[in-house]
C-alpha positions as CSV (number, residue, x, y, z in Angstrom):
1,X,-57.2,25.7,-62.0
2,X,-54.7,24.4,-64.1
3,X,-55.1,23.3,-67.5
4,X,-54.4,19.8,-69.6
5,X,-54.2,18.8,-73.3
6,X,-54.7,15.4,-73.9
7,X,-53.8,14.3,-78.3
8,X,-52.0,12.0,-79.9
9,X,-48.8,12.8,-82.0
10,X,-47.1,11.5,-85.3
11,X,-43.9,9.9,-84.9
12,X,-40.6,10.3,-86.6
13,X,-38.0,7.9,-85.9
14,X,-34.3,9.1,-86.1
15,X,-30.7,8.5,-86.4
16,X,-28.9,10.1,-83.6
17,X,-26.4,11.0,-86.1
18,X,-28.9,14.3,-87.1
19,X,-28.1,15.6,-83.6
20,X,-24.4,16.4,-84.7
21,X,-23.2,18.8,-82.3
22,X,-26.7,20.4,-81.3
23,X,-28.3,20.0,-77.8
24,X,-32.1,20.4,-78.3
25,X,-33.8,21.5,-75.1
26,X,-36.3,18.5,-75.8
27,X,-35.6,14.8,-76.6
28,X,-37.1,11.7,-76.6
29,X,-34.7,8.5,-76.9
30,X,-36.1,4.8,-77.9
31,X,-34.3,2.2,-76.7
32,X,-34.3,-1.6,-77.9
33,X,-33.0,-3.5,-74.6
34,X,-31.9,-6.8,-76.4
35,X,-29.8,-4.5,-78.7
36,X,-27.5,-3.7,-75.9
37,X,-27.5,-7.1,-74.0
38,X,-23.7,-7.9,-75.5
39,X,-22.5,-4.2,-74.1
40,X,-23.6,-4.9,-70.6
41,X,-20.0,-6.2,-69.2
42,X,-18.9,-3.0,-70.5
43,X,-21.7,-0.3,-69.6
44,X,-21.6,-1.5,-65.8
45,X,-19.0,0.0,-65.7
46,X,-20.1,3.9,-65.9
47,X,-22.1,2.9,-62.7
48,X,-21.6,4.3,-59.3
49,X,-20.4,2.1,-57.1
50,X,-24.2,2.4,-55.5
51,X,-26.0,2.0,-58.8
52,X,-23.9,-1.1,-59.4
53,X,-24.8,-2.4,-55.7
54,X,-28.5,-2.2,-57.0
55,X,-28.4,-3.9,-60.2
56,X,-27.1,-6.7,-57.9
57,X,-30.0,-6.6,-56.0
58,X,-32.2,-7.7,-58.6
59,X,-32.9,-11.4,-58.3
60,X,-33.6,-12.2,-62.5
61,X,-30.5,-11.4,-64.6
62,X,-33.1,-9.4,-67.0
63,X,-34.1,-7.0,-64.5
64,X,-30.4,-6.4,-63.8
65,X,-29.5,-6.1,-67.2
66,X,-32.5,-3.6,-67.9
67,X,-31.7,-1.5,-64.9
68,X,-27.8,-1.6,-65.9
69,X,-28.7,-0.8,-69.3
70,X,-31.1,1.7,-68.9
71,X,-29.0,3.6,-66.6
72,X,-25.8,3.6,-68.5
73,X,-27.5,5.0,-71.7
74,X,-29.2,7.7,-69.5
75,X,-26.0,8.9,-68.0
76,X,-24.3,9.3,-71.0
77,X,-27.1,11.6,-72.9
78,X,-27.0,13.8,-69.6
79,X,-23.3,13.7,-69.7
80,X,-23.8,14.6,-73.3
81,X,-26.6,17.7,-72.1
82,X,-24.6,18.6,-69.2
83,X,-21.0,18.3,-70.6
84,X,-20.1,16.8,-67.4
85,X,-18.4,13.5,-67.3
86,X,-20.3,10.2,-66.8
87,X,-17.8,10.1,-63.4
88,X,-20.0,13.5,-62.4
89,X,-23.2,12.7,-63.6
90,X,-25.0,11.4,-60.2
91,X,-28.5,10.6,-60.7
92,X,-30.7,11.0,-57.8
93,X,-34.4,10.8,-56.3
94,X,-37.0,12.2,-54.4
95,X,-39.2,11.8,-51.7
96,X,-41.5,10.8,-54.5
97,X,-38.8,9.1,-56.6
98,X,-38.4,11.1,-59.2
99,X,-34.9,11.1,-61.0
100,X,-33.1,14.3,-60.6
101,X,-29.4,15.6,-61.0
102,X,-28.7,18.0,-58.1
103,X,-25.7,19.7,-60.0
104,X,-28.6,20.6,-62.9
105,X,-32.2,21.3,-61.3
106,X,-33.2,22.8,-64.7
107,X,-32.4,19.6,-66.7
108,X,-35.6,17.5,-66.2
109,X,-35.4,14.0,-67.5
110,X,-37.9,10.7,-67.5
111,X,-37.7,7.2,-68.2
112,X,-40.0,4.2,-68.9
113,X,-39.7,0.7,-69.8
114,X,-41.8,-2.3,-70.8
115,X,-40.7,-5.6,-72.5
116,X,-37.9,-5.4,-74.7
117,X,-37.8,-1.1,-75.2
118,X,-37.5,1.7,-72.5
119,X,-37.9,5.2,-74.1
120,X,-36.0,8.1,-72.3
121,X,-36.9,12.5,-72.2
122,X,-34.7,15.5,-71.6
123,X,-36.1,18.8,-71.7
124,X,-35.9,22.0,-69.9
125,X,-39.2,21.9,-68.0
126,X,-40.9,19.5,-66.3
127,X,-41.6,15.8,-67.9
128,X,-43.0,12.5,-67.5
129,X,-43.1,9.3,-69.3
130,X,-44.6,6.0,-70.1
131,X,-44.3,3.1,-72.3
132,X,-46.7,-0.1,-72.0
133,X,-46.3,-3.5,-73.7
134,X,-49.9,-4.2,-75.2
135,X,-50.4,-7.5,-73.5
136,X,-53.9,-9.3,-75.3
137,X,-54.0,-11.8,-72.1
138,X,-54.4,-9.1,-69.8
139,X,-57.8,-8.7,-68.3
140,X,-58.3,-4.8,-67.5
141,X,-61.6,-5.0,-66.7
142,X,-60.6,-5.5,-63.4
143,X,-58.8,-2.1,-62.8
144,X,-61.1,-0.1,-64.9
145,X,-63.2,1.3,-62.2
146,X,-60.2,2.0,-59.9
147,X,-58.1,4.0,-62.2
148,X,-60.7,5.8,-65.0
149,X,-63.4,7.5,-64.8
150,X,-67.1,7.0,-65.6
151,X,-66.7,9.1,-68.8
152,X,-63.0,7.2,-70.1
153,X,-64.5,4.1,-69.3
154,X,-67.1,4.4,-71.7
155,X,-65.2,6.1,-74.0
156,X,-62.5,2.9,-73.9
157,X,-66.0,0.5,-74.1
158,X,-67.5,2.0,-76.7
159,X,-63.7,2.3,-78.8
160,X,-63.1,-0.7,-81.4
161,X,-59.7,-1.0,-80.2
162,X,-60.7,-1.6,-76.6
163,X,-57.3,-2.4,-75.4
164,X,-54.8,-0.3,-76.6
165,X,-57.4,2.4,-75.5
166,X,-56.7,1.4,-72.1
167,X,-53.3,1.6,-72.2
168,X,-53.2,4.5,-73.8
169,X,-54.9,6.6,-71.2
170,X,-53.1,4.4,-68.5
171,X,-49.7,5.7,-70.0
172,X,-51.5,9.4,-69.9
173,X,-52.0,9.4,-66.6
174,X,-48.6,7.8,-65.7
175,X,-47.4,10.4,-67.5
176,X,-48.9,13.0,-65.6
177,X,-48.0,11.5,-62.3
178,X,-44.7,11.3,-63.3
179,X,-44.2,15.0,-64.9
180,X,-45.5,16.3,-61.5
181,X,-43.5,14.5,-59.4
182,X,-46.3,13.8,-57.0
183,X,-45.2,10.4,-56.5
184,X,-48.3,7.3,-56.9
185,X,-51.8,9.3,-56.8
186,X,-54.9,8.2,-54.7
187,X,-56.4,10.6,-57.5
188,X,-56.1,8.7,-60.5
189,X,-60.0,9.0,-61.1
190,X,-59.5,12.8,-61.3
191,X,-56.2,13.3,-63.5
192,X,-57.6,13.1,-66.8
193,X,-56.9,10.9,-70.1
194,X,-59.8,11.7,-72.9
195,X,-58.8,13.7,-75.9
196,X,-59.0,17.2,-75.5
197,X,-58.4,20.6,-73.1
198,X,-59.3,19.6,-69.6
199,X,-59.5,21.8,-66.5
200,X,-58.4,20.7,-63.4
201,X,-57.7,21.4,-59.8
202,X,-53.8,23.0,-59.6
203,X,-52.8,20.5,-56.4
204,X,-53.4,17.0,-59.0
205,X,-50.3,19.1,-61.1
206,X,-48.5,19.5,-58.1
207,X,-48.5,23.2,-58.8
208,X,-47.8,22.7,-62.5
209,X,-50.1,25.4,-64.7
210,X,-50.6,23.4,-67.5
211,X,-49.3,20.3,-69.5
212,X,-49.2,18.8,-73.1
213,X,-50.2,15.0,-72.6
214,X,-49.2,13.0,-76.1
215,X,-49.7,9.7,-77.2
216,X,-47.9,7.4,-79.9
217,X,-46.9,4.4,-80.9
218,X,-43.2,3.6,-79.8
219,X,-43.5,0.6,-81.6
220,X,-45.3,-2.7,-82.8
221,X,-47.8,-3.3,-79.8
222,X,-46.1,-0.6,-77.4
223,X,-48.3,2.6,-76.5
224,X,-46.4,5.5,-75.0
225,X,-47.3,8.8,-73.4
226,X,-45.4,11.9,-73.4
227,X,-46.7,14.3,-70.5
228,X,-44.4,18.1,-70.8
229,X,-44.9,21.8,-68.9
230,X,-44.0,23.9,-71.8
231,X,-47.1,24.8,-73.9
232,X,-45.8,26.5,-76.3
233,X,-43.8,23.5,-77.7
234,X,-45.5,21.5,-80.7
235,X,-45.3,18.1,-80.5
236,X,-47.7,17.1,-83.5
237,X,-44.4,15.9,-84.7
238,X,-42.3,13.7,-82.6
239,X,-39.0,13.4,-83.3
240,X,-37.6,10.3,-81.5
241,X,-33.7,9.1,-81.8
242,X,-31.9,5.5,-81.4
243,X,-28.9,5.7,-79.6
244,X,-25.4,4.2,-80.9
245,X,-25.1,0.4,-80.0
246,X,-21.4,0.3,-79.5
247,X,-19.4,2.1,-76.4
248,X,-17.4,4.2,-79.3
249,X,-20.3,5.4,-81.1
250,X,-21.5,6.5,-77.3
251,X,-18.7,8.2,-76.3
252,X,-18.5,10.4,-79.3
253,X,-22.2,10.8,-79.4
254,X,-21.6,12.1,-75.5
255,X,-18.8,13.8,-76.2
256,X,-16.5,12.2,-73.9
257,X,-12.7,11.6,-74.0
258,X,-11.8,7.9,-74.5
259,X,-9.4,7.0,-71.8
């Protein structure tokens, strides 16, 4: 059996400035997408030439400039982990498409993204992630009885903020799904979201032995989950950085020579 912790955790939002020179083997990254719109004609290009060849395969120009955002600012805090170049840094996916860098197995990373913010993790053990927009036209009574349980779905009932309950366990068990790796789950009624320690069987963790499940607010009306491996790392705190909004200020956050 394999063991899960499901809480909530108090946020600290910081300048990435307080990083300096230090490479924490844990970080969480918010990022505010219409902050970066006027740097797009410049971050496209720290794009493979395949990663450009799939932003241009999304049909509305904000999908394209989410992907070619998010994907820019990712490569540059591995580049700044891995002291590789952006040139190196070559993100890939699995069978279950989870993002992976093949020169660094031990550098796990997530990202998620909903509306106008996407939030990004690095650490050194497994990790999954999930941001939600809290939409108040969206009807989730219709998915209730296909992703949560009997006992979550009274819990969410019988909770006075009946929505953002719901997306907070949905993000909980994204989060999961996503730290494993095991790809979308038939077993979402099984992979739990209720506060507390839950027990569960070792195959829903795809092997993992246990995993810290957090929830907080990224920001007004956005619920995020943080799902991580390592128990023995407190996260009652949660320390989460901007990124610069200038391709200077990113280079020298990264580390990188200007050409």
């Amino acid at each position: 059996m394999s063991k899960v912790f499901c809480g909530t955790a108090e946020v600290s939002h910081e300048d990435f400035r307080k990083l300096a020179d230090t490479k924490p083997d844990f970080l969480v990254f918010k990022i505010k997408l219409s902050s970066y719109y006027h740097l797009v004609s410049e971050l496209v290009n720290y794009l493979s030439e395949f990663e450009f060849q799939r932003a241009q395969n999304y049909h509305f120009e904000k999908d394209k400039n989410r992907f070619i955002i998010c994907r820019a600012l990712l490569k540059f805090i591995l580049a700044r982990n891995t002291s590789l170049d952006i040139s190196e840094i070559h993100v890939e996916t699995d069978e279950n498409k989870k993002p992976y860098l093949s020169s660094h197995p031990s550098v796990y990373f997530n990202l998620s993204h909903a509306e106008d913010f996407a939030i990004i993790t690095l650490s050194n053990t497994p990790v999954g992630i999930d941001t939600e927009y809290v939409n108040r036209d969206f009807n989730y009574s219709e998915v209730l009885s296909y992703v949560f349980n009997t006992q979550e779905i009274d819990t969410l009932l019988n909770s006075d903020k009946k929505l953002h309950e719901f997306f907070k366990f949905w993000t909980r068990k994204e989060a999961i799904v996503k730290a494993t790796g095991a790809g979308i789950s038939d077993n979402l009624l099984e992979i739990p979201a209720r506060n507390g320690h839950h027990s569960i069987n070792s195959e829903l963790l795809n092997g993992l032995k246990s995993l810290q499940v957090l929830s907080f607010e990224l920001d007004e009306d956005y619920v995020a989950s943080i799902a991580i491996s390592d128990e023995n790392l407190n996260l009652d705190k949660l320390l989460i950085y901007n990124l610069p909004s200038s391709i200077e200020e990113l280079m020298a956050f990264s580390h990188l020579k200007t050409s």
